[in-house]
C-alpha positions in Angstrom: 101.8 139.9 139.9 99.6 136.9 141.2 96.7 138.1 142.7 94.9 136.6 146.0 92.2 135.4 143.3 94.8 134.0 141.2 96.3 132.1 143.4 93.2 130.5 144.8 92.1 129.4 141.0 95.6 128.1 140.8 94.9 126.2 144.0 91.7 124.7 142.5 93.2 123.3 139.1 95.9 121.7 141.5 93.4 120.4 144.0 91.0 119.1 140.7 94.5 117.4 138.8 94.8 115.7 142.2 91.7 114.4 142.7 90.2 113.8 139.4 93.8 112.0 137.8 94.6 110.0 141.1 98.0 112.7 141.3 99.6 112.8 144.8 99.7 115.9 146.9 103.5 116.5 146.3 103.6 115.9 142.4 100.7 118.3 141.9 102.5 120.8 144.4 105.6 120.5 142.3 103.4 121.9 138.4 104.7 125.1 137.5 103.8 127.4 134.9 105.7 125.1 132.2 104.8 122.0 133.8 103.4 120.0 131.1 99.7 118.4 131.1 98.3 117.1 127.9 100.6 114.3 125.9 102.7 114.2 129.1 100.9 113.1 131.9 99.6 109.5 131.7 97.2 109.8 133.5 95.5 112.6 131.5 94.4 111.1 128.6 91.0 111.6 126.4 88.8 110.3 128.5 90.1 112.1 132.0 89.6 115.8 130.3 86.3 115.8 130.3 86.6 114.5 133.7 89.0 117.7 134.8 87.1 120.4 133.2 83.9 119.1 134.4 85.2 119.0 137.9 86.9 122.7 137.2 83.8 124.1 136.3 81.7 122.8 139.3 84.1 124.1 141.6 84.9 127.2 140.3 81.1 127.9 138.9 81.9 128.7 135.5 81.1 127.1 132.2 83.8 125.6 130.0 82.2 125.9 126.1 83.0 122.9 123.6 85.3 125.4 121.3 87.3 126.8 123.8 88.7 123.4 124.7 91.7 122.8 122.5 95.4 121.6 122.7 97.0 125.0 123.8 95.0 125.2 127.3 95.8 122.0 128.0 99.4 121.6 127.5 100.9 122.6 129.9 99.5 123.8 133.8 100.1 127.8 133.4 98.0 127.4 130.5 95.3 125.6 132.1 94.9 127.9 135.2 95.6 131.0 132.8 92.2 129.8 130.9 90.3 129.0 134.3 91.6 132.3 135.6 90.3 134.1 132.8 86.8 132.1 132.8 86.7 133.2 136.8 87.1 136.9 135.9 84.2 136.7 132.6 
C-alpha cells in the first residue's frame, strides 16, 4: 500500500526528473515502478546525477551519502523513489 507520504516523495523525484533533466510534464507523469532511468534516459547521464540527487536532497531534506549511490537506485524510477522513500523515513 502507497502511503500519503509515499506518494508525495514519489511526487518529488518526478517533479526533480522534470526540472533538473529538462523532462516534460507528461513523460515524467508516464515513469512507473519499472520505468527505466540510468543507461536509458538521455538525458540522465554522469554529469546530471549529481545534479538529481542534489536537488532530491534539498527538497526533501535528507542527505544522500557517496556509497549509497550506485547503479541499482538509479536504474530504474521505483528504485529511485524506493531509496528517497527510505532516506525520508531514516
Amino acid at each position: 500500500m502507497i502511503t500519503r507520504h509515499a506518494t508525495q516523495v514519489d511526487s518529488t523525484v518526478r517533479a526533480v526528473l522534470k526540472d533538473v533533466l529538462g523532462l516534460s510534464e507528461t513523460r515524467v507523469a508516464r515513469f512507473d515502478d519499472g520505468t527505466p532511468l540510468f543507461g536509458a534516459l538521455p538525458e540522465l547521464d554522469s554529469m546530471a546525477v549529481a545534479g538529481v540527487l542534489t536537488e532530491i536532497e534539498d527538497r526533501l531534506g535528507i542527505v544522500i551519502e557517496d556509497d549509497e549511490v550506485d547503479g541499482d537506485m538509479l536504474a530504474t524510477f521505483g528504485a529511485l523513489a524506493r531509496f528517497a522513500r527510505g532516506k525520508v523515513q531514516d
